[in-house]
C-alpha positions as CSV (number, residue, x, y, z in Angstrom):
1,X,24.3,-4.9,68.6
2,X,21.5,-3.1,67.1
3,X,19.8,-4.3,64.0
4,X,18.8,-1.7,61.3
5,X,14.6,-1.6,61.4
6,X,14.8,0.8,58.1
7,X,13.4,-0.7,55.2
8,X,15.9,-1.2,52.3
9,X,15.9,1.6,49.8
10,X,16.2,1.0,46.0
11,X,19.4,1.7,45.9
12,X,20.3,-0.8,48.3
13,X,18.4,-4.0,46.4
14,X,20.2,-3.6,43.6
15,X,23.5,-3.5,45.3
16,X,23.0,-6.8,46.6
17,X,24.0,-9.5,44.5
18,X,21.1,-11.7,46.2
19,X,18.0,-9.3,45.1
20,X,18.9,-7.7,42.0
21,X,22.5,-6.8,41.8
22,X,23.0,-10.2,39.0
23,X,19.9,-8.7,36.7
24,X,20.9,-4.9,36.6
25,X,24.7,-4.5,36.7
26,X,26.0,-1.0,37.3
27,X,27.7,-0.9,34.0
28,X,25.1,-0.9,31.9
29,X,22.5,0.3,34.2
30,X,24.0,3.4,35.6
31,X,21.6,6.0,33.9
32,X,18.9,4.4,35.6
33,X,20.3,4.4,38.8
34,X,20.2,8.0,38.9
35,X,16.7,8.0,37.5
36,X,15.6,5.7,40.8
37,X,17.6,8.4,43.2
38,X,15.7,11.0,41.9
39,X,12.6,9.3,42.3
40,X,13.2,8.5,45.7
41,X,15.0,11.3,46.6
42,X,17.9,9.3,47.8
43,X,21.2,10.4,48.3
44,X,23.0,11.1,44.9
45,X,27.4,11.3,43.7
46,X,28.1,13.2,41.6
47,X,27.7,12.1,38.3
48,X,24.6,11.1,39.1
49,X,23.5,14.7,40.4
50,X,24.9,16.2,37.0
51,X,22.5,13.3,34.9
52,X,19.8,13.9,36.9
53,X,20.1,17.9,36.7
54,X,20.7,17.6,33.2
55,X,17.4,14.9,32.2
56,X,14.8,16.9,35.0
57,X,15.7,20.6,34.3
58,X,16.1,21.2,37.8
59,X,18.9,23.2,39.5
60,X,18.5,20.9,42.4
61,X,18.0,17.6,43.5
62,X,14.7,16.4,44.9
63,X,14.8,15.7,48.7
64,X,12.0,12.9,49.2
65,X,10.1,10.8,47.0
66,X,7.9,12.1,44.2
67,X,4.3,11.1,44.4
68,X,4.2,10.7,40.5
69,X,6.7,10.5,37.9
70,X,6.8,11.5,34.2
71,X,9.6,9.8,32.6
72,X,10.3,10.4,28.8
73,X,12.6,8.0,27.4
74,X,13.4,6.8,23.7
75,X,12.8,3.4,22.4
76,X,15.1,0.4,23.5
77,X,16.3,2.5,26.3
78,X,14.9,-0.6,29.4
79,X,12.0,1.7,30.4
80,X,9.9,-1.6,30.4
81,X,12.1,-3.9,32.8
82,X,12.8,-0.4,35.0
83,X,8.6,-0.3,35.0
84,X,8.9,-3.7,35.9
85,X,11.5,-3.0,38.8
86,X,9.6,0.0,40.6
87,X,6.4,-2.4,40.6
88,X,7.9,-5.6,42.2
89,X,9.5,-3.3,45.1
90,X,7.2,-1.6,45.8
91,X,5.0,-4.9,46.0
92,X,7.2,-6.6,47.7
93,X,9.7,-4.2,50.2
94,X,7.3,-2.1,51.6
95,X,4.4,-3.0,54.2
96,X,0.9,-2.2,54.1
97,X,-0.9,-3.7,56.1
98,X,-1.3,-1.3,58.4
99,X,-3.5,0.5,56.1
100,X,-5.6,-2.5,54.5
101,X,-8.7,-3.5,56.7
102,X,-10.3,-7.1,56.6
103,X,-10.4,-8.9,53.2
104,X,-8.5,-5.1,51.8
105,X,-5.9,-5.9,49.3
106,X,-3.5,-3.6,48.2
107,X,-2.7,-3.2,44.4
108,X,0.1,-2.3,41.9
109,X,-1.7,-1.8,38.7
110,X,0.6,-1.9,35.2
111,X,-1.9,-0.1,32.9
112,X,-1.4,-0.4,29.6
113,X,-2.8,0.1,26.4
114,X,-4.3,-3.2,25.9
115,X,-4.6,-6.6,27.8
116,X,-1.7,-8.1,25.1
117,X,0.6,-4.9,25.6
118,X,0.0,-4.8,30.1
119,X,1.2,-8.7,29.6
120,X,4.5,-7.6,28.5
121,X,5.3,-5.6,31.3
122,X,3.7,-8.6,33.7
123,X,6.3,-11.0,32.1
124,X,9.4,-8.9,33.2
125,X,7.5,-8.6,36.9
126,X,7.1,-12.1,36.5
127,X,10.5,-13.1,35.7
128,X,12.1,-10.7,38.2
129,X,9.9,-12.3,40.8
130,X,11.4,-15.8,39.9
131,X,14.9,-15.3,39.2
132,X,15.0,-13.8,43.1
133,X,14.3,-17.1,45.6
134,X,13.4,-15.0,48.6
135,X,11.0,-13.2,46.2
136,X,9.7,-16.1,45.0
137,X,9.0,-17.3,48.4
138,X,6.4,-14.2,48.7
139,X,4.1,-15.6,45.5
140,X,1.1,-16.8,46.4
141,X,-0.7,-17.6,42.6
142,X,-0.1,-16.3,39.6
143,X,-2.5,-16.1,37.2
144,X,-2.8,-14.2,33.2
145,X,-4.7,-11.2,35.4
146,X,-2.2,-10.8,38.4
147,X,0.1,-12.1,40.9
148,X,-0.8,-12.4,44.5
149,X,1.4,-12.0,47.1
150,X,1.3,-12.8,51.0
151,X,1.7,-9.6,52.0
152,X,-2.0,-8.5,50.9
153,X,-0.3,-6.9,47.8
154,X,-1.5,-8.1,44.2
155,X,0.0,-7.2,40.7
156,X,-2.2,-6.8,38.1
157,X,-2.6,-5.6,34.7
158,X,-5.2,-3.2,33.5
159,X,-6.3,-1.3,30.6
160,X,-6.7,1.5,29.7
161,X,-9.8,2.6,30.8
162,X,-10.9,4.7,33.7
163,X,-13.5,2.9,34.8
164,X,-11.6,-0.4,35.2
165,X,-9.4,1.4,37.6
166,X,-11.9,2.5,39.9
167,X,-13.0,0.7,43.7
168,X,-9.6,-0.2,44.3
169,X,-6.9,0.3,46.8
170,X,-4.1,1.3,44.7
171,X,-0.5,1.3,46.2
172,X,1.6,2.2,43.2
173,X,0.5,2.5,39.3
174,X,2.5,2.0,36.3
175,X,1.5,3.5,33.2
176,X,3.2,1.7,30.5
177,X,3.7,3.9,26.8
178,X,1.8,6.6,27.9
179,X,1.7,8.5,24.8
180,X,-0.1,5.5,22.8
181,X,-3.2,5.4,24.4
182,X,-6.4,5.1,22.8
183,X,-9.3,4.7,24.0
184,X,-12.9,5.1,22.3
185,X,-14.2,5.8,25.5
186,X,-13.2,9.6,25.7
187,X,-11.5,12.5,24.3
188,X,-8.5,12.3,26.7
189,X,-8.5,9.0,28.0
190,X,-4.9,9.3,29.8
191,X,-6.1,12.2,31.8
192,X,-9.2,10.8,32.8
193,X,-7.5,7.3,34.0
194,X,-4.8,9.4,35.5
195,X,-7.4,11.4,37.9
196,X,-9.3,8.3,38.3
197,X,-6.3,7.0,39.8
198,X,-5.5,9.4,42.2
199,X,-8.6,9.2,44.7
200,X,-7.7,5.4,44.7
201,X,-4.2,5.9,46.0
202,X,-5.2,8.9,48.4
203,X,-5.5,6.8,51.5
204,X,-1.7,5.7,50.6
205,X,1.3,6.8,52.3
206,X,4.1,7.2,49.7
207,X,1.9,6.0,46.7
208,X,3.6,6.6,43.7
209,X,2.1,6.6,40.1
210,X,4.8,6.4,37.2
211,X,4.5,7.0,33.7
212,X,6.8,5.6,31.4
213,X,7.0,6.3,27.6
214,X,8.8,7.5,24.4
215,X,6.7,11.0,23.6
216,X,4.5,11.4,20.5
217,X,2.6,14.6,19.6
218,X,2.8,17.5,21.6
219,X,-0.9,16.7,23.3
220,X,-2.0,14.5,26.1
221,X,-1.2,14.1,29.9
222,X,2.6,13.1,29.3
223,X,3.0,15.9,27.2
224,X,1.2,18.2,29.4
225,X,3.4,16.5,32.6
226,X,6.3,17.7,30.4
227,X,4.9,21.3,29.6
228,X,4.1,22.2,32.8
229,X,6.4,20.8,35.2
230,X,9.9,19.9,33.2
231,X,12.7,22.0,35.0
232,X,10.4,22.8,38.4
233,X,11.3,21.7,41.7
234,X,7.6,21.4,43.0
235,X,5.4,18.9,41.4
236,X,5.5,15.8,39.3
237,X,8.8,14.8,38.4
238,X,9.5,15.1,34.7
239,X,12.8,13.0,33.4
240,X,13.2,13.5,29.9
241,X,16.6,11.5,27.8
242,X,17.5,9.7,24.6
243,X,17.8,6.1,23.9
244,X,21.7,6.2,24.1
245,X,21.5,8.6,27.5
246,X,20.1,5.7,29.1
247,X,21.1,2.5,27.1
248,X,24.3,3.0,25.6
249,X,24.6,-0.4,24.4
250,X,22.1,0.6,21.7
251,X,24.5,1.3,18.4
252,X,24.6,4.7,17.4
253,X,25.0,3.5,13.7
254,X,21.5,1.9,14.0
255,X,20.2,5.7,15.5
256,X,21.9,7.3,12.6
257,X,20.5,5.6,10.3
258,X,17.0,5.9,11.3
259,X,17.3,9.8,11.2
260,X,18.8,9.4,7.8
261,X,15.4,7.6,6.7
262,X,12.9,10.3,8.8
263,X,14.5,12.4,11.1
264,X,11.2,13.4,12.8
265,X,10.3,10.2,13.5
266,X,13.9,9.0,14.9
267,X,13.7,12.4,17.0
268,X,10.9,10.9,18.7
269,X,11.5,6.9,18.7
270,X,15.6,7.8,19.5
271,X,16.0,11.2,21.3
272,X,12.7,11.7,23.5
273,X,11.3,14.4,21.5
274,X,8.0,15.7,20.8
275,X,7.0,15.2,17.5
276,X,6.3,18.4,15.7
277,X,4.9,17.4,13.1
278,X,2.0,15.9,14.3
279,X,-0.6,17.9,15.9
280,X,-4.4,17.9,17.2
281,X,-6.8,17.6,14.3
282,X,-9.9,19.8,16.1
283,X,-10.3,21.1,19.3
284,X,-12.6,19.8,22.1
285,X,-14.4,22.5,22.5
286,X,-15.3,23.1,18.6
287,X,-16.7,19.2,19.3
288,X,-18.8,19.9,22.0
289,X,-20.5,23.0,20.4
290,X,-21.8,20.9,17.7
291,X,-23.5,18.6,19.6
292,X,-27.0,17.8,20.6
293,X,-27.1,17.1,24.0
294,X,-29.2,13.8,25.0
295,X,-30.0,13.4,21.0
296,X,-28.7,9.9,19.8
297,X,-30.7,9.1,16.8
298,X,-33.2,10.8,14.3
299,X,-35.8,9.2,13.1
300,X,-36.5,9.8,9.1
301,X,-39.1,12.5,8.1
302,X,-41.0,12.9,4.7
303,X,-39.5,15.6,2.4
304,X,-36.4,15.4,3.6
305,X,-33.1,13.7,1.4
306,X,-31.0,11.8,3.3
307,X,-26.9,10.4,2.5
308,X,-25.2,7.5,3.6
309,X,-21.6,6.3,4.0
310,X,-20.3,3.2,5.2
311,X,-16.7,2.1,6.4
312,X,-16.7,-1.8,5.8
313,X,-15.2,-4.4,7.7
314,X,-14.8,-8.3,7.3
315,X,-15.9,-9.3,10.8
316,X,-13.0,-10.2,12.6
317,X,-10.9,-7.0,13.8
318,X,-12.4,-3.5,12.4
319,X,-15.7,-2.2,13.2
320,X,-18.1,-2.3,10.2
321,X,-20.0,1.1,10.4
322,X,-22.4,3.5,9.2
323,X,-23.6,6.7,9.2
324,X,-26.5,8.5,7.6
325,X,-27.1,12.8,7.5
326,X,-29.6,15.0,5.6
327,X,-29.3,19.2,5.2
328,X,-32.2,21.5,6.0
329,X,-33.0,25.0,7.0
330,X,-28.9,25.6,6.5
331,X,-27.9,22.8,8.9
332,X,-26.2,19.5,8.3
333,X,-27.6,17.3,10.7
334,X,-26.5,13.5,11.6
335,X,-29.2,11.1,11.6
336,X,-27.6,7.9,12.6
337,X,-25.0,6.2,13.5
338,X,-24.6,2.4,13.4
339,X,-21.4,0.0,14.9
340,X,-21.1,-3.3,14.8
341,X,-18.0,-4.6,16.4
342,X,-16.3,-7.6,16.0
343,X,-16.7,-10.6,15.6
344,X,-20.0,-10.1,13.5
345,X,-21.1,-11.8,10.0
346,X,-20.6,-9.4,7.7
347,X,-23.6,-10.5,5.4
348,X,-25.8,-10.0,8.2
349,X,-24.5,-6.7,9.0
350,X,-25.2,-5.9,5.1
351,X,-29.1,-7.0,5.4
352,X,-29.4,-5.0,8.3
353,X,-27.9,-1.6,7.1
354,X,-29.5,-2.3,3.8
355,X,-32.9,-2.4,6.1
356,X,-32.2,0.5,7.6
357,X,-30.9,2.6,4.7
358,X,-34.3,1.7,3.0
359,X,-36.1,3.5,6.1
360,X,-34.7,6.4,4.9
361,X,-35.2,6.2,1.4
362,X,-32.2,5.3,0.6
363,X,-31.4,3.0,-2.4
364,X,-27.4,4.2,-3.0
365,X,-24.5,4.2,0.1
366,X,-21.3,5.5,-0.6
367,X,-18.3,3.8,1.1
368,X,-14.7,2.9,0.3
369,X,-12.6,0.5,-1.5
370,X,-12.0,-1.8,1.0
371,X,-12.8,-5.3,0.0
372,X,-12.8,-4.6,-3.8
373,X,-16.0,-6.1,-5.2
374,X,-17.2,-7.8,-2.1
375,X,-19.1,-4.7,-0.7
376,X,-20.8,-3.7,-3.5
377,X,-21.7,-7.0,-4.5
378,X,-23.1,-7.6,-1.0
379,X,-24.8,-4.6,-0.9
380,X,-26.7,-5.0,-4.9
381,X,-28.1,-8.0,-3.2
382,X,-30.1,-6.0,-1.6
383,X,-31.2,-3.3,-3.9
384,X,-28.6,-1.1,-2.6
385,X,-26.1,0.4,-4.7
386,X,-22.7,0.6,-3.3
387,X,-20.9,3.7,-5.1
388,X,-16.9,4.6,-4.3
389,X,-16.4,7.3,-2.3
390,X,-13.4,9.4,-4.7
391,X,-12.2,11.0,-2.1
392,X,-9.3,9.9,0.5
393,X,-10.6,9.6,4.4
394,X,-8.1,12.4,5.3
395,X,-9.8,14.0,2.4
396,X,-13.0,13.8,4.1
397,X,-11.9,14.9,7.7
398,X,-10.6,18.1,5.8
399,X,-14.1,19.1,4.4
400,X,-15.4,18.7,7.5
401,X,-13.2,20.6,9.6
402,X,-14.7,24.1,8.1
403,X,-18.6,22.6,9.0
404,X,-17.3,21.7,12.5
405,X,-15.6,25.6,12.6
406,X,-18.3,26.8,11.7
407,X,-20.9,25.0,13.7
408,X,-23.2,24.5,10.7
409,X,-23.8,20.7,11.6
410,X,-24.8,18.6,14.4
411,X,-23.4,15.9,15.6
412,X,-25.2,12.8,17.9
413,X,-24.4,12.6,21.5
414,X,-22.2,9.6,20.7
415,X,-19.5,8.7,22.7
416,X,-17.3,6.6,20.3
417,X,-18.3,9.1,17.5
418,X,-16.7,12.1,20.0
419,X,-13.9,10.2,20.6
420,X,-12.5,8.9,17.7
421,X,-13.4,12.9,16.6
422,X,-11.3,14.5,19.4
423,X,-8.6,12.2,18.6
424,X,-8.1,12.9,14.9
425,X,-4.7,14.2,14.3
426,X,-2.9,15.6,11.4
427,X,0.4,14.6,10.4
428,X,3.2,16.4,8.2
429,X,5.0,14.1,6.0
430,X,8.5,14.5,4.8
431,X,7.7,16.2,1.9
432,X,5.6,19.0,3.5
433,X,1.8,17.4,2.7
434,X,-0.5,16.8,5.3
435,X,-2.6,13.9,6.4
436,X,-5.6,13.8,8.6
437,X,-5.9,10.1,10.0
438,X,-6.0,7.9,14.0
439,X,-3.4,7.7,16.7
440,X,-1.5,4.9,16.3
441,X,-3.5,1.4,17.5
442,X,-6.2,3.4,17.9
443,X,-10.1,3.3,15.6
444,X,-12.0,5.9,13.5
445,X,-14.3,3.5,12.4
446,X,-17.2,5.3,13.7
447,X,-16.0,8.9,12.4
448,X,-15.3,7.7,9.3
449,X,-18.7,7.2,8.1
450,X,-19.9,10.0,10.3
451,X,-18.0,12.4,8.8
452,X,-18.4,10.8,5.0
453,X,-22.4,11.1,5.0
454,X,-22.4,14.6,6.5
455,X,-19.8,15.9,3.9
456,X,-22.1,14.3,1.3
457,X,-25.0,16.1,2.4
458,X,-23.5,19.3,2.9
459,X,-21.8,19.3,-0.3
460,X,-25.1,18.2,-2.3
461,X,-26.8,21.1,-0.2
462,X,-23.9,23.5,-1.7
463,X,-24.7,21.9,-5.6
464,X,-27.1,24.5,-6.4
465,X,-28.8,24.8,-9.4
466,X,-26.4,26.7,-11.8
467,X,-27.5,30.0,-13.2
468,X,-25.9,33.6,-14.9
469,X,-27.4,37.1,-15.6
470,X,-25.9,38.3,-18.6
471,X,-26.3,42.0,-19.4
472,X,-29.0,42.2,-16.7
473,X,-31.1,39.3,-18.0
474,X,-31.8,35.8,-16.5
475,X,-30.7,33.3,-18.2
476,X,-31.5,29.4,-16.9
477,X,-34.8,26.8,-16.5
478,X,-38.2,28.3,-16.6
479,X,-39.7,30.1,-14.2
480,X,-36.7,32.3,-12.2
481,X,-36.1,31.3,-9.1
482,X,-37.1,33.3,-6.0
483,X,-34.4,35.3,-4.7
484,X,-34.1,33.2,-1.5
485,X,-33.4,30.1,-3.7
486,X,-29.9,28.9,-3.5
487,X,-29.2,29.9,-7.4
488,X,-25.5,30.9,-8.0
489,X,-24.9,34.4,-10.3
490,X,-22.3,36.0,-11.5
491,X,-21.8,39.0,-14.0
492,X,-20.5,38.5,-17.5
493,X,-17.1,39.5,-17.6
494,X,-14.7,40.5,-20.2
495,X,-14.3,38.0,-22.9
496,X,-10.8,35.5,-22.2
497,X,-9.6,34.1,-25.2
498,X,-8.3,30.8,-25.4
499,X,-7.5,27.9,-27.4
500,X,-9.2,24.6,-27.8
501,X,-6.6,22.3,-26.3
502,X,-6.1,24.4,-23.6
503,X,-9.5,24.6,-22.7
504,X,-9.9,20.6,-23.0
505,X,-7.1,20.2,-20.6
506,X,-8.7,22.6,-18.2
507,X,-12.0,20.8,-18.3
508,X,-10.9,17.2,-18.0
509,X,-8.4,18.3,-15.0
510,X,-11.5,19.9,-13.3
511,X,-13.5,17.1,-13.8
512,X,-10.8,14.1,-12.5
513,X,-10.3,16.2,-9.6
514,X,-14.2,17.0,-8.3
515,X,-15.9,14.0,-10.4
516,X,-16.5,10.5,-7.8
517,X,-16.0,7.4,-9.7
518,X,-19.7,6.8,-9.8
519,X,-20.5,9.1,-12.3
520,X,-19.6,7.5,-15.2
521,X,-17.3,9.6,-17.9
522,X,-20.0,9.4,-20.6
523,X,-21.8,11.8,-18.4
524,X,-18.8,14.5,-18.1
525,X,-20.2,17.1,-20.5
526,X,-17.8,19.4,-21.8
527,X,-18.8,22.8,-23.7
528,X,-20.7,22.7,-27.2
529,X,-21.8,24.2,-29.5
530,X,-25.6,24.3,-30.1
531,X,-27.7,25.0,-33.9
532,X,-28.6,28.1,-33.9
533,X,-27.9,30.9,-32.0
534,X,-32.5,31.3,-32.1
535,X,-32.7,28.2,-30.4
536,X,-30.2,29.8,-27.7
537,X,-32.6,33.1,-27.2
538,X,-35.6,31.4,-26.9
539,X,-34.4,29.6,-24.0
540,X,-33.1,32.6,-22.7
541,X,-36.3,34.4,-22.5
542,X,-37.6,31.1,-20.2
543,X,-39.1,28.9,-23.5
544,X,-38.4,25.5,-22.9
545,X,-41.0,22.4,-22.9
546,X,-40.5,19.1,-22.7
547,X,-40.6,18.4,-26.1
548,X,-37.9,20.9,-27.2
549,X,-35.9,19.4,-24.0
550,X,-36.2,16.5,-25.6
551,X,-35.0,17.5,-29.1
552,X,-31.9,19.8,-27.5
553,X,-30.8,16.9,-25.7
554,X,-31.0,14.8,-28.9
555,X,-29.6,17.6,-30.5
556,X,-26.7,17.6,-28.1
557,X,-26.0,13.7,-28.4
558,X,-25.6,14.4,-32.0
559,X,-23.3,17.0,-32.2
560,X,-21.4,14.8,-29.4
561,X,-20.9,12.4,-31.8
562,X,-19.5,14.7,-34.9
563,X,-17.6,17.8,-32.6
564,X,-14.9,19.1,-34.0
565,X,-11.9,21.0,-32.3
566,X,-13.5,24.4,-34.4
567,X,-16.5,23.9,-32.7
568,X,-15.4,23.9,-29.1
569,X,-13.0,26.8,-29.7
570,X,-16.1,28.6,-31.5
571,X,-18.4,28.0,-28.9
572,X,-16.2,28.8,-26.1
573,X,-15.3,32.0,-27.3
574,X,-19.5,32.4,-27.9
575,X,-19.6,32.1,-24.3
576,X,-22.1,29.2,-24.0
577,X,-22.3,26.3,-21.9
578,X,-25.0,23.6,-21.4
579,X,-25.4,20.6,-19.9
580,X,-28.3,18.0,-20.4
581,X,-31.7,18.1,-19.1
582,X,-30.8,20.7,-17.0
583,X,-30.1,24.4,-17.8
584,X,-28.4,27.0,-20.2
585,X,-25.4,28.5,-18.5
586,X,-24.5,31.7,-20.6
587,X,-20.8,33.4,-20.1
588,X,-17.9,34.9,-22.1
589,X,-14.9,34.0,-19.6
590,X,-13.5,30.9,-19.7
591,X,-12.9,30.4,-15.9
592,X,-16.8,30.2,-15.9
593,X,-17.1,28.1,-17.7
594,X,-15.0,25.7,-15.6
595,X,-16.3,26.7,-12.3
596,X,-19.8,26.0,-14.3
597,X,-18.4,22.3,-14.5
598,X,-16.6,22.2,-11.4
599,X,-19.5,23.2,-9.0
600,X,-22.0,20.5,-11.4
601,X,-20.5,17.7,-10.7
602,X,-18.6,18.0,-7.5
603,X,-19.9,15.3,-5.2
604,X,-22.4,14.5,-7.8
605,X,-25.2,11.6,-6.8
């Protein structure tokens, strides 16, 4: 009698009860079962050809096995111990040898992505490895890197990266949660390990590279797999189900639920779908044509005023960072950039960024809350004054979307700093508002204070001098500005009357909303009246020296001190506005008046 020389399929190991028949009964695991025919391209009954039509799109079966596989599938439905499954057989049931020359070792990478997350999926390989004795039998060593075999194979884990997975012999690939891949080392890391991969398991008969995750946005290689290929015969194969398609011991009470709390989120996490709501922050190619090929760092120059922004850290997980910009000529340029990653001291880190924001003349930095007083008390130690940035980081990613549109920066050829920009994304919440924020497990350290010093210096460039013509005549400091100064103008309109509570309201809502917490509110000027209406046309016709400054500004402390509601609502309807030590602003509408405020102290230094 003859004996079968055909290797076992798939199929066949887990119908014997002395492989892996015990760990993945046909009960629970029929779904999957399916799944692996498709893969395969093994023979199929007939429920599973109506699963498998129904998860791939297709309107036939696949007839051999699929050199790489897409497979979308929501949380707790046992992608991880399937990932596990396709990696020990094909380690262990199929023969290389014949490919490998001397001191060549074949590998089946599990990519993941990070060293803690791959070591999941080595544990399941592990364990199926030794609950099977005549598997067991085929370990060599096992180490927290891999698991060599005698058959020339190894298992081991990887991250992310796609230079770690190059100079190999790759047999098979498993790429664990897909979606969730960050990486600081470029804009689309998945696709870039992905084609890395794929010289490496050229020379490879029958190499197969699987993907496994739940989806996330609608961006990236699985969700490009998906768009592309989902419901064609030729190609990657694309399997897309729910959590309860392929686990049904999962309770649909606990799926319920989780749509009751955020059904976009349970669409995602429970039924395999792409999430809608999140979406790509800027485009790559808006990116690339802001930056400055081969420049990495600018030194400071005289005459020029620089701004800095920091994103603190405490040493031991975050990057602490900084970044520094200045605006000329119309430009908003970066200057610097400056990472230090952990583990660091952060008082050290301090000294040195205080050193080097000195070089630039610098004696304030702008950062966030983080840390409540330890930052700024850290940085006053140094002379430097730590002042809180008002506005939100998504905040800040918004004003600098229009600058990127607009290519009126320029950004260092930084590879982190492009990074972490290309993989901004912006999120919907439930109640319609937006956010602008990092991929999940992923940095934007480095963009953070990037982004924070150039929207400081393009907004200070935009804080003009303030200036109106009324009835044709110029009315601000002494002499006129030449008309290629960046002076703001505007017509006097038709008077708006309105009362003096109103017109309170509308100036201390302008000023919360544009006013950063370092200017304190004894500073916030709001419309008054001044003594005479002489001492008004005298400055009008350009008459102003430092003395009279000096008494106006006196003058206005004191009337500060005894303004009554009358006066506001008189001088308001006069149409004047002025604001210490710097310029009459002369108008009769009211919305003037509170742009007047509104443009003075937005981003104020």
């Amino acid at each position: 009698m003859k004996t079968s020389t055909q290797p076992p399929t798939i199929l066949d190991a887990l119908a014997d009860p002395a492989i892996f028949g015990a760990l993945f009964p046909v009960a629970t695991w029929a779904a999957w079962r399916a799944f692996l025919v498709a893969v395969f391209g093994l023979k199929a009954t007939k429920a599973e050809r109506d699963l498998i039509l129904q998860c791939t799109g297709c309107t036939s079966l696949p007839a051999r096995q699929a050199s790489a596989v897409f497979c979308v599938v929501g949380r707790r439905g046992g992608k991880s111990r399937i990932a596990a499954l396709l990696a020990v057989f094909l380690a262990c049931f199929r023969d290389y040898r014949n490919i490998l020359t001397a001191g060549e070792r074949g590998v089946v990478m599990l990519i993941a992505s990070d060293r803690k997350q791959a070591g999941v999926l080595k544990r399941y390989v592990s364990g199926l490895l030794q609950a099977v004795p005549m598997l067991q039998q085929l370990v060599v060593g096992e180490t927290t890197e891999g698991i060599q075999l005698t058959n020339r194979v190894v298992i081991e884990i990887h991250t992310a990266s796609f230079r770690a997975v190059r100079g190999y012999t790759v047999v098979a690939a498993v790429l664990d949660e897909l979606a969730f891949w960050p990486s600081d080392d470029a804009a689309n890391p998945d696709v870039e390990i992905i084609n890395a991969l794929k010289p490496a398991m050229a020379t490879v008969p029958e190499a197969l590279l699987v993907a496994i995750s739940s989806p996330y946005a609608r961006r990236g290689a699985l969700y490009q797999a998906y768009r592309d290929h989902f419901g064609k015969a030729s190609g990657p194969l694309v399997w897309q189900a729910d959590t309860r398609t392929m686990n049904s011991t999962v309770p649909q009470s606990v799926i319920d639920q989780a749509y009751v709390e955020d059904a976009a989120s349970a669409a995602a996490e429970y039924g395999a779908e792409f999430r809608r709501d999140v979406e790509s922050f800027i485009a790559c190619e808006v990116i690339d044509s802001c930056v400055v090929a081969g420049q990495y760092e600018l030194p400071p120059e005289a005459g020029l005023r620089y701004w800095g922004f920091v994103d603190p850290s405490g040493g031991s997980q975050d990057s602490f960072t900084m970044g520094i910009a200045h605006h000329a000529h119309g430009l908003t340029v970066l200057d610097l950039i400056r990472e230090v990653t952990p583990p660091f001291s952060p008082e050290q880190v301090v000294t040195d960024f205080t050193d080097t924001l000195r070089r630039y003349g610098l004696t304030q930095v702008t950062g966030d809350r983080y840390g409540g007083e330890w930052p700024r008390e850290q940085f006053r130690k140094h002379g430097v004054e730590y002042l809180l940035s008002t506005h939100a980081k998504s905040d800040i990613y918004r004003d600098l979307l229009p600058l990127l549109n607009s290519t009126t920066i320029t950004l260092l050829d930084h590879p982190r700093l492009l990074a972490q920009l290309g993989q901004l994304e912006r999120r919907t919440a439930r109640g319609g508002k937006d956010s602008i924020d990092h991929p999940p497990h992923a940095h934007d350290d480095v963009i953070n204070s990037a982004a924070g010093a150039l929207v400081l210096a393009a907004c200070a460039s935009a804080r003009a001098p303030l200036a109106f013509l009324s009835e044709g005549r110029w009315i601000g400091p002494s002499p006129a500005p030449q008309l290629d100064a960046p002076w703001r103008t505007v017509t006097t309109p038709t008077l708006i009357e309105q009362g003096v509570t109103m017109a309170r309201r509308a100036v201390k809502a302008v000023v919360r909303a544009v006013s950063p917490a370092s200017v304190p509110t004894r500073k916030i000027i709001a419309p008054v009246p001044y003594r005479s209406i002489e001492t008004i046309e005298r400055l009008d016709e350009g008459v102003r020296s430092p003395d009279e400054q000096e008494r106006l500004d006196e003058h206005y402390v004191q009337r500060q001190r005894s303004r009554k509601p009358s006066d506001l609502e008189q001088y308001l309807r006069a149409g004047h506005v002025y604001f210490p030590g710097d310029q009459i602003v002369r108008t009769d509408n009211l919305q003037d008046v509170l742009e007047a405020i509104r443009l003075k102290f937005k981003h104020w230094r």
